[in-house]
N, C-alpha and C positions, 0 to 999 in steps of 0.2 A: 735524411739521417735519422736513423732507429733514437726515438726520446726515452725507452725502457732502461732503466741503469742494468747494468751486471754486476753481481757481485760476489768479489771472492773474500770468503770468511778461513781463515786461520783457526781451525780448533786444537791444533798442536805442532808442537815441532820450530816456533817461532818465541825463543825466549829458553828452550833447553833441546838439548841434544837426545833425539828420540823423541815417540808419542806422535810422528806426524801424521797430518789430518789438515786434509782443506777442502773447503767446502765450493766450490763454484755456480750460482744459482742465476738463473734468467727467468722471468715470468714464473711459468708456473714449472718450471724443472728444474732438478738441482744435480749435480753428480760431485760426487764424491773421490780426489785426489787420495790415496792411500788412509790405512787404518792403521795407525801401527802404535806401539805399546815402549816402554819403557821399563827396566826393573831399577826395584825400589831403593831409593837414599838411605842412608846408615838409618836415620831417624822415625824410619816406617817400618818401627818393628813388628814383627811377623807378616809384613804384607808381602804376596807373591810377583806381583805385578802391579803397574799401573797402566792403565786405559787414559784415553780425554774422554771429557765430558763432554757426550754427543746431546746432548737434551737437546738443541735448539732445530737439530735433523732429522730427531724422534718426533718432536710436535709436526714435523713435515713428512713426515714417513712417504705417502704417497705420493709426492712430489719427486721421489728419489730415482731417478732412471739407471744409473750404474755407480758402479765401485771401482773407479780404475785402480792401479795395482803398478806401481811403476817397476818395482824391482821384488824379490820375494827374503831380504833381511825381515828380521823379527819387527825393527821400529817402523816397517811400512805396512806389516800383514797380521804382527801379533794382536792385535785388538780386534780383527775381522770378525771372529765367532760372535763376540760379544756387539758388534754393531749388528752382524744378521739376525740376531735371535730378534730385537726392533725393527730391521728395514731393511725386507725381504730383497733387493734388489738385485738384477744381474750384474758379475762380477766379469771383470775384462781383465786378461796379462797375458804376458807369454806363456810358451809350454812349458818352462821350468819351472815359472812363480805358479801357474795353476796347478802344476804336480806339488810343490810345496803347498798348496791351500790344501789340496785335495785330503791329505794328510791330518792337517788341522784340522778340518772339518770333522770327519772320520772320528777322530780322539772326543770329537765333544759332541759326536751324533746330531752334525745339523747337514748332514751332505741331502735330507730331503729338502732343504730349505733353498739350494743350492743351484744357480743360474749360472751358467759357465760361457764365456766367448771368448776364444782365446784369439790372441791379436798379433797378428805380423807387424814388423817394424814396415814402413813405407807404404800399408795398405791402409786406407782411412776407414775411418768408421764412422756412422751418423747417429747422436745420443740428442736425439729433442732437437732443440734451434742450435746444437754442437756440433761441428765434424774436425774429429780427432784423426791427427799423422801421429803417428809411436814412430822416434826417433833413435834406432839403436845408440847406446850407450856406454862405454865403459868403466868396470866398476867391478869391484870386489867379490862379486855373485856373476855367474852369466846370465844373461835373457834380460837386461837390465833396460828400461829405456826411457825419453825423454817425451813429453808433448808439443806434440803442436796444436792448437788448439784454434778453429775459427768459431769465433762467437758473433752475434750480429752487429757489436759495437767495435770487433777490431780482433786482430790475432795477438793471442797471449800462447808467451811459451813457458815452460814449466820442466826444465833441466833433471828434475830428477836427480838421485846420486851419481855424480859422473866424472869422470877425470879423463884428461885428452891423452897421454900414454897409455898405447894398445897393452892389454894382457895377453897372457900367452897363446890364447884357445882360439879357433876358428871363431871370426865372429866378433869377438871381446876387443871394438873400437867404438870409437864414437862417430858418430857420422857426419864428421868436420861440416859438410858440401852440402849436407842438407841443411843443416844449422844454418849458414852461409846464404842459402837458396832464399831461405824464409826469411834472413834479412836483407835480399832484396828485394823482396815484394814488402815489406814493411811489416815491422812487429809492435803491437802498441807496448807489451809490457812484455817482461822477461824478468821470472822468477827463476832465482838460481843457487844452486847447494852454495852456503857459507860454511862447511864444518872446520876447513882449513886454512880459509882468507889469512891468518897468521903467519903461516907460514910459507915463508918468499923464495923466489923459483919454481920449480916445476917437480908432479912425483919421480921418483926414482923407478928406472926401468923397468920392469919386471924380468928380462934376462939376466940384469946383475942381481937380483934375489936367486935367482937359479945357481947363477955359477958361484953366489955363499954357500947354498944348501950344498952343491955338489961338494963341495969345497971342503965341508963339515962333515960330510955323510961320509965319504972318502977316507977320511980320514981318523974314522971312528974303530975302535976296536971291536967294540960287541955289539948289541940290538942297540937300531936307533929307534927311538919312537920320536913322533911327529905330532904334535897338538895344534890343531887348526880349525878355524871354526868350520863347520859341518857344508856351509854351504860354498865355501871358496873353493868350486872343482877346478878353477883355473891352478893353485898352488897344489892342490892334490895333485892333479897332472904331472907338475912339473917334480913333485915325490916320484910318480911313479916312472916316470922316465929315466929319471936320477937309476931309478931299481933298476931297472932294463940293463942301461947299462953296466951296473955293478954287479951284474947276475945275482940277485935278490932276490927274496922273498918279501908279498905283502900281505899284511894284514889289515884289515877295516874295522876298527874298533867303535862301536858307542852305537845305540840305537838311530840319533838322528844324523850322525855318520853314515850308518848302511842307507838309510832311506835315500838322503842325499847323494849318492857315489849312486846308487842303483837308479835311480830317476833321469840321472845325469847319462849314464850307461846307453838306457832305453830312447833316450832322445840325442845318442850321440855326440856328446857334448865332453866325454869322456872316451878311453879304453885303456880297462886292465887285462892283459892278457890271462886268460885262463890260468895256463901254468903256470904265473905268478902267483895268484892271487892264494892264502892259503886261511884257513880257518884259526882261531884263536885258540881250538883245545889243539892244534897242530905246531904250536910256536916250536912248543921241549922237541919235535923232531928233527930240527935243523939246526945247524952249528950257528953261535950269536950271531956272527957276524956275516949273515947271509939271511937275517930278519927285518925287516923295515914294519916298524907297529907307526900307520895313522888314526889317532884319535881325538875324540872331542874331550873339552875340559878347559881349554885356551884360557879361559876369562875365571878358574877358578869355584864356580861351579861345584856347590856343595856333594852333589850323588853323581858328577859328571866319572867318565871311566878315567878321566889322567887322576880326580880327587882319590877314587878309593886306589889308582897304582901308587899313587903317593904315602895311603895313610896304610899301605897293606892289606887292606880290606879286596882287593880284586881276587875274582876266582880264579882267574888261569894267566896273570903278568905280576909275576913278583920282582921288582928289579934286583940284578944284580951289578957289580960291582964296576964293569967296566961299560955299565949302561950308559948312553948318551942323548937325552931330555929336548927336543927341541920345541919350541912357545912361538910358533911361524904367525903370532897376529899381535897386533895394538892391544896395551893396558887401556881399557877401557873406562874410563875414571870414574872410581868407586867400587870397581875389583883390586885393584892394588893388596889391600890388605888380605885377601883371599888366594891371592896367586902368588904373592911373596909367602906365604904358609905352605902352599902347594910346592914353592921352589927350597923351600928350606927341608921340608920333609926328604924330597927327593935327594937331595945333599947328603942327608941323616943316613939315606937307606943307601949311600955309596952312589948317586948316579953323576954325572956332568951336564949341569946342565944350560944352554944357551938359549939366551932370551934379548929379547929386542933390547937393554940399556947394555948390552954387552957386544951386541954385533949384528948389523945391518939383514935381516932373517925377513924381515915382511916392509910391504908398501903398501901405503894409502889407498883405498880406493877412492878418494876423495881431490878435488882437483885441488892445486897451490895454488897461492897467488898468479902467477904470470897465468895459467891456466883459466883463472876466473877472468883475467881481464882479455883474453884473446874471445871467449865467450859474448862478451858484450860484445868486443872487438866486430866478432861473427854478427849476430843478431843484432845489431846498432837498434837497440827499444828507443821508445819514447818515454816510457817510464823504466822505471827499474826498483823488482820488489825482494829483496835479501830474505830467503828462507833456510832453515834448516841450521839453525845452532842458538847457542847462547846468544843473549842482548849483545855480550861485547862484538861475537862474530859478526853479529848485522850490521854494530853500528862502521866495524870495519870494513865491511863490504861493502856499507853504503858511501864512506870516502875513497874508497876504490872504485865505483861506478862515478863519482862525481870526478875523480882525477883522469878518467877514462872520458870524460866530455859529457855526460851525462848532467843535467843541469839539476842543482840543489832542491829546483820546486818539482822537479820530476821523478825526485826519489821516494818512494814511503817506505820509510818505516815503520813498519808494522809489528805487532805482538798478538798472541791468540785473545782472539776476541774481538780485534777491530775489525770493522769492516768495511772494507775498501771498492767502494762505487766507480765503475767508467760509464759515464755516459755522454754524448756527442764530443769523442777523443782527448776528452777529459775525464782525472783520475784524483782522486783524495780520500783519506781516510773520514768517513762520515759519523759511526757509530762505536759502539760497546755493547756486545751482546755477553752474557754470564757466559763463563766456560771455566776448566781450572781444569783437577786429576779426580779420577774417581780409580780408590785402591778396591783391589782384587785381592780376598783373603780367603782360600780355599774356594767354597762355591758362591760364600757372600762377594757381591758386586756392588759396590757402595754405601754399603752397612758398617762398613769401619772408619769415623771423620777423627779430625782435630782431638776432641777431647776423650776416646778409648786408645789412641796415640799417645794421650799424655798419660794417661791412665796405666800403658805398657811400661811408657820411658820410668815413671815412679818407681811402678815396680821391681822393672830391670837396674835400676839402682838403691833404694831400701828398702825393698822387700814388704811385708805388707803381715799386719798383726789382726789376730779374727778372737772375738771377745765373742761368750757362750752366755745368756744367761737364761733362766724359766722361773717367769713368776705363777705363784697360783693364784690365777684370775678372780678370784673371790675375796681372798683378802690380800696380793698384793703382796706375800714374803716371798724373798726370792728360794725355791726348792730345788735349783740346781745353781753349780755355776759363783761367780763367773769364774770362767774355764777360759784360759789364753794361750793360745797359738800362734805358731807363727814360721814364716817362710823366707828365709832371705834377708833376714834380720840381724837375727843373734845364732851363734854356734850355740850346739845343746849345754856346754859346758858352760858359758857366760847366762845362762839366763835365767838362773833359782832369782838370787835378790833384789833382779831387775825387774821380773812379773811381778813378785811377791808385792813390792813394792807399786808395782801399777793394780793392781789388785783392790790396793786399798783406796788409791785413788777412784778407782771402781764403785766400790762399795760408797765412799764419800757421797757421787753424786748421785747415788739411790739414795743415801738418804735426806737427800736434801731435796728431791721429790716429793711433796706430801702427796699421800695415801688419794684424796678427794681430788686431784689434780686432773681436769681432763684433759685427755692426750698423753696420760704421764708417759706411757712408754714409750712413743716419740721423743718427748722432751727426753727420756735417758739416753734415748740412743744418740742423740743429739751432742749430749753433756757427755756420755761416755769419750764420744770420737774428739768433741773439744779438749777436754782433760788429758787423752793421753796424748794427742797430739804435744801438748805444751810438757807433758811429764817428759818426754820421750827426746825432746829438742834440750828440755834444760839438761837432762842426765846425759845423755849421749850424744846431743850434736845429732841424731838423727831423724827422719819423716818419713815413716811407713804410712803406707796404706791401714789404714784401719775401718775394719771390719765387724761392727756389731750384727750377732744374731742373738735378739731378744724376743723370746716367745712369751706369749702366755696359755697356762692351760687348766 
């Protein structure tokens, strides 16, 4: 029996929805389960994205054998550029998910950095002391798949995003018989998507999303447009079939719309027929009601193309009146407040529009309850480790494995950062290694923490006042100033006898500096920001930022 532990480390995706990342290491190799990113909480103003904090895989860089790549969603692949710029390693998936990197890559100019081996479902592969089976899977993206994984101390599987009702597309199931197969040769542990453990039974079919859309599209008077995210070619399919039948015209709207629909194309995973398909400066030549517009924007999406049909700003789809708006995916929480904007607008500009809390338009790709527990059902592990959602989803997933016979010491619950040891068919959480979010704000990559955050939040709430002054460095009278400004504070109309009045508070603790003081002009700028802070709170109840520039010259 191999005495080397294995271990798999959590750097995301265990504790919040998105950001996942796991790390699997043996001796001297490690590989890498998905990179994937997360966008930002109300509270991380101006930040674009957030990444996990890979330091602990950076100090191992050369240890790194591959990047597997389970499915190609943004929370499995969107962090990749920013992991390869540190840890050059070959990157493994299917041909969809590698034509979506391929893309990424491109935009951020590392495809020289770039190792590709792209993976059939059922074909193994050997990564160091690993040999990986990619087990098709179904799920909201095609090319999606799961792991099988032999390691020297025992098979671990690793489910990946996946749900047991087939989607529409050639291909788009999961592969019950392998899953099944591998639990009976025996699996030590079995990590498996918790995003939906909540919610009880099984997904909803993907034929009966079809026969709504039909249903809606049918029945629509003038152009429909369709918002769905870029990579579900499974439900764009079933748009364009829909068209087929209604002798239709389509449109493909949004940059990472076309990329996606044409990737999909070229690897047959799709077909729009030619004479369908027609160009966006071509909408005005066809009567409404023989237009189908699919575009990106779903999730609300500030510069997305449904944001600017909404806000008027599009250059060639202005809605009119007996437009019909359809939102074919999940409110993904924390868009909420962006896509209610987006549906109000559209309202405003005369459209109808139908969205998921109105009528049954999209399905999960994520499996339900009865779904999770036919999984273990399949794989009967010996241990069993809840990945892929909030604490609460683990901690429910993890009395769903113990209700499912799984025994209570053979559960771990785990969180990013612990790390969980097997060695001689024994498993337990051993460590805490640092891990957390590292935000992405334009090119800076973890140059924005905690306190230029709180620094925003102030701002974004009382604005921030900037005090002028210049003393002459010889003797000390102030010959300019103090000059006070201010942003975000006071209307220009409110603020004569409120400066005025801080002004003197100003001048107060200059003079209460004496001349011989060293440091004095620290010590004012010090006193200035103190004083008016307290000026500023008695008079107004309010706490701006305050901003001394004090020169001497």
């Amino acid at each position: 029996m191999d005495a080397n532990p294995l271990k798999i480390i959590p750097l995301g995706g265990l504790g919040e929805i998105g950001l996942n990342m796991m790390v699997m290491e043996y001796n001297e190799t490690i590989i890498i389960i998905d990179t994937g990113l997360m966008f930002p909480e109300d509270y991380m103003l101006g930040i674009d994205i957030v990444i996990p904090d890979f330091s602990y895989i950076k100090e191992k860089a050369k240890k790194v054998a591959g990047i597997i790549l389970t499915h190609g969603h943004e929370d499995h692949i969107g962090a990749l550029p920013y992991v390869l710029k540190d840890i050059p390693a070959p990157i493994y998936g299917t041909s969809f998910t590698l034509g979506l990197v391929r893309h990424k890559l491109e935009e951020h100019d590392l495809m020289r950095h770039a190792k590709f081996h792209e993976i059939i479902p059922n074909q193994k592969q050997t990564i160091g002391p690993f040999i990986l089976d990619f087990l098709r899977v179904s799920h909201s993206v095609v090319d999606g798949v799961g792991l099988a994984i032999q390691t020297p101390v025992g098979l671990i599987i690793h489910t990946g995003d996946f749900k047991l009702t087939p989607t529409t597309l050639e291909g788009g199931f999961t592969d019950i018989s392998a899953f099944a197969l591998y639990g009976e040769k025996g699996v030590l542990a079995l990590m498996s998507d918790s995003t939906n453990v909540e919610k009880d039974g099984y997904t909803i079919p993907e034929k009966q999303i079809s026969e709504r859309l039909e249903d809606i599209i049918t029945h629509s008077n003038g152009r429909v447009i369709v918002a769905v995210f870029a990579s579900n070619i499974g439900r764009i399919q079933q748009v364009v079939e829909i068209a087929k039948r209604r002798g239709s015209k389509i449109v493909i709207n949004g940059k990472s719309m076309e990329i996606g629909v044409g990737l999909a194309q070229d690897l047959g995973y799709m077909n729009i027929p030619e004479t369908m398909q027609i160009s966006v400066n071509e909408i005005n030549e066809y009567p409404d009601h023989e237009v189908i517009i699919i575009t990106t924007g779903s999730q609300g999406e500030p510069m997305s193309a449904l944001a600017r049909i909404a806000s008027g700003m599009h250059k060639h789809i202005h809605i009119k009146q007996d437009d019909r708006v359809i939102l074919s995916s999940k409110f993904i929480p924390g868009n909420e407040r962006a896509i209610a904007k987006i549906i109000n607008n559209l309202y405003k500009r005369g459209a109808d529009v139908i969205y998921e809390k109105i009528s049954d338009i999209h399905v999960s790709g994520h499996a339900f309850k009865e779904e999770l527990k036919m999984m273990i059902q399949l794989t009967r592990p010996h241990y069993f480790i809840p990945i892929h959602g909030e604490y609460r989803h683990l901690t429910h997933h993890a009395r769903l494995a113990e209700s499912s016979g799984i025994s209570r010491n053979n559960i771990l619950l785990a969180e990013n950062g612990n790390v969980i040891e097997f060695v001689n068919n024994h498993g337990s959480i051993t460590e805490k290694i640092d891990t957390g979010r590292v935000l992405v704000d334009g090119k800076g990559v973890g140059d924005v923490g905690k306190s230029i955050l709180r620094e925003r939040k102030a701002l974004s709430i009382d604005g921030f006042v900037v005090v002028t002054i210049i003393f002459d460095e010889e003797t000390g009278v102030v010959v300019y100033g103090p000059e006070i400004d201010s942003r975000g504070f006071l209307f220009h109309s409110e603020k004569g006898h409120l400066l005025e009045d801080a002004k003197c508070v100003i001048l107060d603790a200059i003079e209460e500096a004496p001349h011989e003081m060293p440091d004095r002009v620290a010590h004012i700028r010090e006193e200035v920001k103190r004083n008016l802070r307290q000026h500023f709170k008695f008079v107004i109840k309010r706490r701006p930022l305050i901003i001394p520039l004090i020169l001497e010259v």
